[in-house]
N, C-alpha and C positions, 0 to 999 in steps of 0.2 A: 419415530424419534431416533437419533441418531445415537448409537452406542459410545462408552467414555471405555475406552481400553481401563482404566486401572478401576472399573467398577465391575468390568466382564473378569477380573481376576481376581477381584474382593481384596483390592489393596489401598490403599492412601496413598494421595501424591507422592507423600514422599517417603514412601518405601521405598529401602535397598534393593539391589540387584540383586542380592541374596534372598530376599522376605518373596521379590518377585519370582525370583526361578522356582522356589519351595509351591507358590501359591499355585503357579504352571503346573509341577508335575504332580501334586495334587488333585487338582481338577482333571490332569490327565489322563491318571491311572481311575479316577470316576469316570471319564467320557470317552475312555478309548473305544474302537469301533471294536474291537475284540472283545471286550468286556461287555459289551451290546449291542449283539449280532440282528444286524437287520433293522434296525432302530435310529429312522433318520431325525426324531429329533436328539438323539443324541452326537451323531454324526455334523450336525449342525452348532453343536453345541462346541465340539472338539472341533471344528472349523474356526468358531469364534476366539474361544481363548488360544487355539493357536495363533494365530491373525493379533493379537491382542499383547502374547508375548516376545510374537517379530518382531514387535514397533519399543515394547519397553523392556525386553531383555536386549535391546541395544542401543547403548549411549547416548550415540549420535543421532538414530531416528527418535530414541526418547525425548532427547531436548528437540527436533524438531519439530514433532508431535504435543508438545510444552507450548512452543511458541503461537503455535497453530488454534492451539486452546479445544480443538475437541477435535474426534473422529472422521464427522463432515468434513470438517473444513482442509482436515490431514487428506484425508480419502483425493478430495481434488486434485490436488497438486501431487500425490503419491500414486502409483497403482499396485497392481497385488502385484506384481515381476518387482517391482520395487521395494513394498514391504517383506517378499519372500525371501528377497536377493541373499545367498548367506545361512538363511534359515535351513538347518541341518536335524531332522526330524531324529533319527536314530544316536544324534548325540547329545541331545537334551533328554530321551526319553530313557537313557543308558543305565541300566540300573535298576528300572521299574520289574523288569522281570514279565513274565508272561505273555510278550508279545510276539505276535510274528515280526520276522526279519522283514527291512523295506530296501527294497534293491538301488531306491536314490539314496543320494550321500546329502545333497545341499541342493538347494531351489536353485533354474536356472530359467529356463523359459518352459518347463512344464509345469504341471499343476502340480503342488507340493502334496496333494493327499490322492493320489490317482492311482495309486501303487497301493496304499493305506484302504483306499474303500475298496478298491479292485472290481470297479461297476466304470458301465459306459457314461457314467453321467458323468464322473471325475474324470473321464478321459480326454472327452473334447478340451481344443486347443483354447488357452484361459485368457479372456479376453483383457487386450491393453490399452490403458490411455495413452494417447496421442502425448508429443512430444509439447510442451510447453514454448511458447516462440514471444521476443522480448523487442521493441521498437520503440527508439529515440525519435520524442516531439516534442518542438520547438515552438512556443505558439506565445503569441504578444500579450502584454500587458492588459490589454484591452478584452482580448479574448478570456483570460482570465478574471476581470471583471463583470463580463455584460454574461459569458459561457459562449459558447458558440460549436458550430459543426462542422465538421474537420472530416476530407476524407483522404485515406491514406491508402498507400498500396505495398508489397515486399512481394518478391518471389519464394514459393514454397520450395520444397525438397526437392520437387522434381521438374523446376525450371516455372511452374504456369505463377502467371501475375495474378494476385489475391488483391483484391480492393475492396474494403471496406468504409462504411463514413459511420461515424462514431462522434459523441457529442462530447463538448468539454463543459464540466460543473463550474458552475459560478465557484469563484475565489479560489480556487488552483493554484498550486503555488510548487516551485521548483522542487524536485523531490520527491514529489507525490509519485505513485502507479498505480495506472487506472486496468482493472482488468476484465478483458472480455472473455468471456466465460465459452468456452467452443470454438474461438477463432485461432487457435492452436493448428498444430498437424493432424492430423486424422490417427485415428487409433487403429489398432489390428485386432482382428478376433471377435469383430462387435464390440470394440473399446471405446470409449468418450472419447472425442475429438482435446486436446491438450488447449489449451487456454494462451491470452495472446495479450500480455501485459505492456502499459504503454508505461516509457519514463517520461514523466513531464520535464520541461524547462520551459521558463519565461523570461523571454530574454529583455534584457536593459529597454528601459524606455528614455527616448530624448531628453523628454520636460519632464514627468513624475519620477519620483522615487519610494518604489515600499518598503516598509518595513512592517514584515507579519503582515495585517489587515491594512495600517495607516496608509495614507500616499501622502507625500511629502510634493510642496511646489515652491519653486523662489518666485517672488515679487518684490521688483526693482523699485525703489519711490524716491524722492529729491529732499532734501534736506528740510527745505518748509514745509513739504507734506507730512515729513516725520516728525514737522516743531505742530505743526496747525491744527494736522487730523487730514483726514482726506476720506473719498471712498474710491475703489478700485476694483475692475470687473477680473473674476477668477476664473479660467478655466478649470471644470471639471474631468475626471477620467470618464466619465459617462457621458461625456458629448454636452452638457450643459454650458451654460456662463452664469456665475453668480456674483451679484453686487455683494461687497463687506465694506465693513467700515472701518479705517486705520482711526486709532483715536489719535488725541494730540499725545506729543510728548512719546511718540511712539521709538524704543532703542534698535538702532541695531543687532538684525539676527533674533527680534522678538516671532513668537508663533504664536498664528493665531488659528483659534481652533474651528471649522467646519464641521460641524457633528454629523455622523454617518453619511460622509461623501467619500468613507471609504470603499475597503474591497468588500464582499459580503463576505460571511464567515462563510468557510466550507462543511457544504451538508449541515448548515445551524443557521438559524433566523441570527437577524442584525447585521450588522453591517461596522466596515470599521469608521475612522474619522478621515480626515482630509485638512491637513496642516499647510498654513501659510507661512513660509520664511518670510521675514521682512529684511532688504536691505535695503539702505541710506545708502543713496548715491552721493561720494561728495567728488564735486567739479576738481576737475583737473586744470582749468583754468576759466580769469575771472575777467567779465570788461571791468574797464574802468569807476561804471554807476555802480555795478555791483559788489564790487572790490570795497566800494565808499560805504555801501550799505552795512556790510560785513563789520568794518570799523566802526561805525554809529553800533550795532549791538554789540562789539566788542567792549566797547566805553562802556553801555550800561548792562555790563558782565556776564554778556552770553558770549 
């Protein structure tokens, strides 16, 4: 199970920066390695809440840590050169009294406790995640309806072409980002490879228009279709045709409704609808019969 930083320091969400630092050097002066020579679960202990007060004895990584909503999900997108970055061992612990002196000042690309346990095992070089890498796709309307697989290509760091194919979920919609977990840069040190997040966009389609799940279509019809009733075949965004039925007396700019001939929801059962514009075509010009016609229900007050 994945550790929740403000549990590994016995705090509440939303404890101070001050309640935080007390809880820190608390715990620290219990788990310092000096204070338990030779004792690697303690050692592990003072690796945690250290690690724990990186992230929420500083603002910005706190609220990103916030956002992220747990440890896991921080860990991915963060590495330990990232959570250490800053982290200054001998100025938080200032004051405690009884410890040896540490020859680092602030975390840089060494291991922040390598000096602190003074063993080879904190020596070796501290493994990093891979650089996160971030790719604009464009993919149709359609695609975003039925899903479909898409492969894509970019050049890495050091010139080679990466091509990957990658599937697009049903109902995808602009804004989204899809992320691939390892398809990042390569890590150093035996680090996780950095993750390779896609932006979506769906670009305009000719004839539908979405909104959310719905698709939206116009259908043209003639003035006695819209006095009489009519039926008329619909295109679907899923490659269908479907008969509906215009009743009589139908108004201009009336919608009628297609139940789940929308988008599907994304990652959730159902589907959206699939709306018909109705417009009344009225002539721009009349023959002569017609014109005569028009008069005859003008008289009896249409």
């Amino acid at each position: 199970m994945a550790e929740d930083y403000y549990k590994t320091l016995g705090v509440g969400k939303t404890a101070s920066g001050d309640d935080i630092k007390k809880a820190y050097r608390k715990l620290a002066l219990k788990y310092h390695p000096d204070k338990n020579p030779g004792s690697k679960p303690a050692e592990e202990k003072f690796k945690k809440i250290s690690e724990a007060y990186a992230v929420l004895g500083n603002p910005e990584k706190r609220k990103q840590y916030d956002s992220f909503g747990s440890q896991e999900a921080f860990s991915r997108s963060f590495s330990q050169e990232d959570i250490f970055r800053g982290f200054d061992l001998n100025d938080i612990l200032k004051g405690l009294g009884g410890f040896r002196g540490q020859k680092q000042s602030s975390y840089t690309n060494d291991d922040p406790f390598s000096q602190l346990f003074g063993n080879q095992q904190y020596n070796r070089p501290v493994p990093r995640k891979g650089r996160n890498l971030e790719y604009n796709l464009s993919i149709s309307l359609e695609d975003a309806h039925s899903g479909a697989e898409k492969r894509i290509s970019f050049k890495m760091d050091d010139g080679e072409l990466n091509e990957i194919t990658m599937k697009i979920p049903k109902g995808i919609d602009t804004g989204r980002k899809l992320r691939l977990t390892g398809k990042g840069l390569p890590g150093s040190n035996g680090g996780l490879p950095g993750d390779l997040f896609i932006n979506i966009t769906v670009v305009p389609h000719p004839v539908f228009t979405r909104d959310g799940d719905d698709i939206y279509i116009q259908e043209t019809i003639t003035f006695s279709q819209a006095v009489l009733g009519t039926s008329i075949d619909v295109k679907t965004l899923g490659g269908e045709t479907k008969r509906i039925k215009i009743p009589a007396l139908t108004q201009n700019n009336t919608r009628i409704r297609m139940k789940e001939f929308g988008v599907p929801h994304f990652k959730k059962t159902g589907k959206g609808d699939q709306y018909v514009r109705i417009a009344v075509d009225i002539p721009k010009k009349l023959t002569k019969k017609q014109s005569d016609l028009v008069k005859q229900l003008s008289e009896e007050g249409l």
